[in-house]
C-alpha positions as CSV (number, residue, x, y, z in Angstrom):
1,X,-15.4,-4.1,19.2
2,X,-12.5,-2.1,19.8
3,X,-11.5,1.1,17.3
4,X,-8.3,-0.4,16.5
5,X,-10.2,-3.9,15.2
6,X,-12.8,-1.5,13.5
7,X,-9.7,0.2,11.5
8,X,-8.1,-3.2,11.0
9,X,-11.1,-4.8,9.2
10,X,-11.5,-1.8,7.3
11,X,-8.2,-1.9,5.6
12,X,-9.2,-5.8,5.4
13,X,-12.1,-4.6,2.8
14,X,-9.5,-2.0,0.8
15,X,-6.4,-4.9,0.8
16,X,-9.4,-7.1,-1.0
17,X,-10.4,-4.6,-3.5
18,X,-6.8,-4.1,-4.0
19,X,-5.9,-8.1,-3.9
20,X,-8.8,-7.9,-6.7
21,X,-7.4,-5.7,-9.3
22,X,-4.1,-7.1,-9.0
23,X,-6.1,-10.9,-9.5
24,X,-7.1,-9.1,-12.7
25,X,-4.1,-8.2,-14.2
26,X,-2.5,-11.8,-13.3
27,X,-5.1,-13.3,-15.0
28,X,-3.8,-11.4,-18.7
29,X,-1.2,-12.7,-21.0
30,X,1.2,-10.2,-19.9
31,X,0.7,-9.2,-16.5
32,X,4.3,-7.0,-16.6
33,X,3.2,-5.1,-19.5
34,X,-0.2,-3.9,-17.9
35,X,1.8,-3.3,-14.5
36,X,4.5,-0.9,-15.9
37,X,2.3,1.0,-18.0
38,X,2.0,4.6,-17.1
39,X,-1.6,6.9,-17.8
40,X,1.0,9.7,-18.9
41,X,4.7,11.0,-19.1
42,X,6.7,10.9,-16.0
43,X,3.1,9.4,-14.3
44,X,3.7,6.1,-11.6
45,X,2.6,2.8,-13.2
46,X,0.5,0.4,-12.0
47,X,3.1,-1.6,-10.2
48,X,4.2,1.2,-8.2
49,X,0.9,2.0,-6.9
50,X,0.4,-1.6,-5.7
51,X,3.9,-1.8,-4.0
52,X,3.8,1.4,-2.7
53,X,0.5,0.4,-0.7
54,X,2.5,-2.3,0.9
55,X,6.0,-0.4,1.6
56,X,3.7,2.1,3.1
57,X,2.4,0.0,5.6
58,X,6.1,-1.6,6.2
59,X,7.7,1.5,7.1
60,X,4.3,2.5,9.4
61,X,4.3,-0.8,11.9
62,X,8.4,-1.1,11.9
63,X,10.9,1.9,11.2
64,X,8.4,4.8,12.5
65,X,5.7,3.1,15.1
66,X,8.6,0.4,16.6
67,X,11.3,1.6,15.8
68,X,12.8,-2.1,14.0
69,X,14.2,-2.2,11.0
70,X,11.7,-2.8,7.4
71,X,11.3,-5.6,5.8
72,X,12.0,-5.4,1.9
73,X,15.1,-2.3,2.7
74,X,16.0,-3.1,-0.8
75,X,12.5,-1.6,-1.8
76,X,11.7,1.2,0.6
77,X,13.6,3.7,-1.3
78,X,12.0,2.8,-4.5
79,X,8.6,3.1,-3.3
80,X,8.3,5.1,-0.3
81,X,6.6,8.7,-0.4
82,X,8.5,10.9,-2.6
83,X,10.2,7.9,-4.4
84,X,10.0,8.4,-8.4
85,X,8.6,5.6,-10.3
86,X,11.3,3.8,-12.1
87,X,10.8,1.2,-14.9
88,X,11.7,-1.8,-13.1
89,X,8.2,-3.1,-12.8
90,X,7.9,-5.1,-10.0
91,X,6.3,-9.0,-10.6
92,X,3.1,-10.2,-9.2
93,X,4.1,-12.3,-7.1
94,X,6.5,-10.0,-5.3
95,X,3.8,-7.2,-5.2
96,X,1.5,-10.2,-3.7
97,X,4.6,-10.3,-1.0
98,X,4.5,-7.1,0.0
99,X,1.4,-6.8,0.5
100,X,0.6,-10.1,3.3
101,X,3.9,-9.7,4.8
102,X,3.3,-5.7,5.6
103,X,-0.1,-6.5,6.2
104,X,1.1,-9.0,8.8
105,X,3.9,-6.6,9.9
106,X,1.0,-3.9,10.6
107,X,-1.6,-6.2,12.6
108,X,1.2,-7.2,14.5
109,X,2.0,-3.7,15.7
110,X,-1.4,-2.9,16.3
111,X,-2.4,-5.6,18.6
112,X,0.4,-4.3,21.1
113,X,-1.9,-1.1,21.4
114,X,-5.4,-0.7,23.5
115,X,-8.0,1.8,23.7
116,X,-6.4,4.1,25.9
117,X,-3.1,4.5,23.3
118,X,-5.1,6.1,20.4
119,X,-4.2,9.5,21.4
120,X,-1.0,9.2,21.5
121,X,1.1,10.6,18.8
122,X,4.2,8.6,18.5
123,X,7.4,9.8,18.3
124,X,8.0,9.4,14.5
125,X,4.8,11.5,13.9
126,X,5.1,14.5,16.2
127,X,5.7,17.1,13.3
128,X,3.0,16.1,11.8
129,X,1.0,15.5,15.2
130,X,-0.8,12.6,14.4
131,X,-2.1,10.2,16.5
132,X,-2.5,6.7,16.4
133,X,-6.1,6.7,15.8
134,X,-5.2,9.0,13.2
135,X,-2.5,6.6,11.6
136,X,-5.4,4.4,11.2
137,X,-7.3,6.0,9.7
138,X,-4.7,7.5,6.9
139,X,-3.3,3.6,6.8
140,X,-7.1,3.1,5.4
141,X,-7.3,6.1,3.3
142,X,-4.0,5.5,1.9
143,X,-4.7,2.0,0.2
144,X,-8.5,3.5,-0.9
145,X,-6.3,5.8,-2.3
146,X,-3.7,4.1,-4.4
147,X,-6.0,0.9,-5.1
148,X,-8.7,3.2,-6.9
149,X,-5.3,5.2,-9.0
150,X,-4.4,1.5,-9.8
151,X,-7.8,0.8,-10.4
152,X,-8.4,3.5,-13.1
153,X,-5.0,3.3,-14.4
154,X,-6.1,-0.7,-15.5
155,X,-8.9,0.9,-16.6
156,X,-7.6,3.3,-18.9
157,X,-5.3,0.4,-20.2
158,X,-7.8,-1.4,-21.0
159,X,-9.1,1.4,-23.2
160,X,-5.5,2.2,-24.7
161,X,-5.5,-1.8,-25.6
162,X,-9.3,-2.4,-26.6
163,X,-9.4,-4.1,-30.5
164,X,-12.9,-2.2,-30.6
């Protein structure tokens, strides 16, 4: 099996965990209220860490590895890296969205590489010097990374709402 299907069905396992929580919070009375609440002051809610996940991997397989426009333009700047968390809490179902369409938008840019690409670092990435076998593997840290924010941010929540 090839490194670039090894990354791919490793972000299949974080996009279920992730798909998980957000099945979760769907399944409450008020699904906006748990996904625009914040652990602290000035802290991003639960809906941001979701759609981030997604416009992450938008901007990744279109604007910076081919060099197309991204889906959901109206988004990006509202949850890219170094976007502030506003209080328009995205839905559900538009979080669900993001998430399969980038997904889709990201196996499709992969499959155009082989083997022998992984070491190149594309343009896009050259200050940072990253190669594509390195974009993997930040693509897969990335959504452990927000899911498991999400993940205790529900968690805590649940806590601030218990009747206990």
């Amino acid at each position: 099996m090839s490194t670039i299907r090894v990354m791919l069905d490793a972000m299949e396992l974080c996009r279920m965990r992730t798909l998980g929580t957000l099945d979760e919070i769907a399944k409450s009375p008020d699904p906006a209220a748990i996904l625009g609440w914040r652990p602290g002051p000035g802290r991003a809610h639960i809906g941001w860490q979701l759609t981030h996940i997604g416009i992450t991997e938008e901007l990744t397989a279109t604007e910076r590895l081919v060099g197309t426009v991204p889906a959901f333009s109206d988004l990006v700047p509202r949850y890219k890296f170094g976007s502030t968390p506003d209080d328009e809490i995205p839905s559900v179902e538009l979080i669900r969205q993001v998430l399969a369409e980038s997904r889709q938008h990201v196996q499709s840019c992969f499959a155009k590489f082989t083997e022998d690409d992984l070491e190149t670092i594309p343009e896009w990435y050259t200050g940072r010097g990253w190669t594509l076998r390195r974009i993997l593997q930040i693509l897969v840290w990335h959504e452990a990374h927000h899911q498991g924010q999400a993940h205790i941010t529900f968690n805590l929540w649940k806590a601030a709402h218990s009747k206990a």
